[in-house]
N, C-alpha and C positions, 0 to 999 in steps of 0.2 A: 530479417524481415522487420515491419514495424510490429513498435510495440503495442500489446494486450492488457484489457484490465486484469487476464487470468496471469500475467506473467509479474502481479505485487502479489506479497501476502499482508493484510493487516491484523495488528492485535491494538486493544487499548489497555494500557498498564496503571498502577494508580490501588490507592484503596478505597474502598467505599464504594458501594454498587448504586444502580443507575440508569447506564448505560452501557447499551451493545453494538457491535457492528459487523457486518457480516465479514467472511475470513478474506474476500478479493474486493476491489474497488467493481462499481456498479458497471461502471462507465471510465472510457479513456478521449482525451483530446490532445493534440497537437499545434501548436503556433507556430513555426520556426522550430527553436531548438529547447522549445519550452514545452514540459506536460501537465495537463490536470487528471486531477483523478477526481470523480466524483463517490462520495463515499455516502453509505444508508447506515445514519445511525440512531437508533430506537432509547428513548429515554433519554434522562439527564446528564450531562459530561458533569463533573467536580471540577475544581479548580486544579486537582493533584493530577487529574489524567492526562496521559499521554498518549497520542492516537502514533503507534510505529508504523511504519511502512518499510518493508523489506522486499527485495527482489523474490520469487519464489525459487526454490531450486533447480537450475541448471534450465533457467528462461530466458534470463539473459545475456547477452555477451558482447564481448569486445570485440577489437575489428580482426584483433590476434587468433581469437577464435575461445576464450579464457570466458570462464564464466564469474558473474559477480560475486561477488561475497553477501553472504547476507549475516554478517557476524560484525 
């Protein structure tokens, strides 16, 4: 099926607090073969942070039927 904003998981890594976000994107859109995720995030980012985005487990998959990796 298509994809959900429940089927990412996000974290943001980095030192120095700040900023948070919540654990799934808000919102999902499609172009073609392109996605956004729209993401809420509360407070200040640093320059160090990294906003990850990972498949959540066993959401997504391939056409083989194999699910992504989120490692």
């Amino acid at each position: 099926g298509a994809l959900e904003a429940n089927d990412f998981k996000l974290s943001i890594t980095g030192s120095g607090s700040g900023a948070s976000l919540t654990g799934t994107p808000t919102s999902i859109s499609q172009q073609g073969n392109s996605y956004t995720l729209d993401v809420a995030i509360s407070g200040t980012l640093q320059a160090n942070h990294v906003i990850e985005v990972l498949p959540a487990e066993n959401s997504i998959y391939d056409a083989d039927g194999n699910a992504a990796s989120g490692s």
